[in-house]
C-alpha positions as CSV (number, residue, x, y, z in Angstrom):
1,X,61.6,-12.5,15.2
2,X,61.2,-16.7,14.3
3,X,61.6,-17.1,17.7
4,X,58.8,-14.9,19.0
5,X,56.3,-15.8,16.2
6,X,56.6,-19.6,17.3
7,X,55.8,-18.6,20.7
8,X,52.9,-16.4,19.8
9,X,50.4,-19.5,19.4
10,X,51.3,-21.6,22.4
11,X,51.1,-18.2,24.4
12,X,47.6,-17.5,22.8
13,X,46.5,-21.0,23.8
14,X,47.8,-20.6,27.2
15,X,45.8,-17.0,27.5
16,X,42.8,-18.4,26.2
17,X,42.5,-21.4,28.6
18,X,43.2,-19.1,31.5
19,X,40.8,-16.8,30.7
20,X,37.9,-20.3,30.1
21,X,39.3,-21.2,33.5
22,X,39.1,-17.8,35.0
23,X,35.2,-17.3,33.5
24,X,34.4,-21.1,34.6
25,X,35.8,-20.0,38.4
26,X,33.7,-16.9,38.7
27,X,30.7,-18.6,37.6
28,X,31.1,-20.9,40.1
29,X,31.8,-18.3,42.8
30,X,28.7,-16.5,41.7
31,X,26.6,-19.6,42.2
32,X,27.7,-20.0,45.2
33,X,27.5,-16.8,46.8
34,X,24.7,-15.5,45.0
């Protein structure tokens, strides 16, 4: 409920920034390998 809607952001955020991080690691992989 409240609880789970508060979360949802900070949770999004967190998702997000992994996925920038993930994208920024396999560039770098594929610059390196390729």
């Amino acid at each position: 409920g409240i609880l789970w809607t508060g979360e949802a952001p900070k949770v999004t955020e967190l998702e997000e920034s992994m996925g920038v991080y993930f994208n920024m690691l396999n560039g770098l992989l594929l610059l390196c390998h390729g």
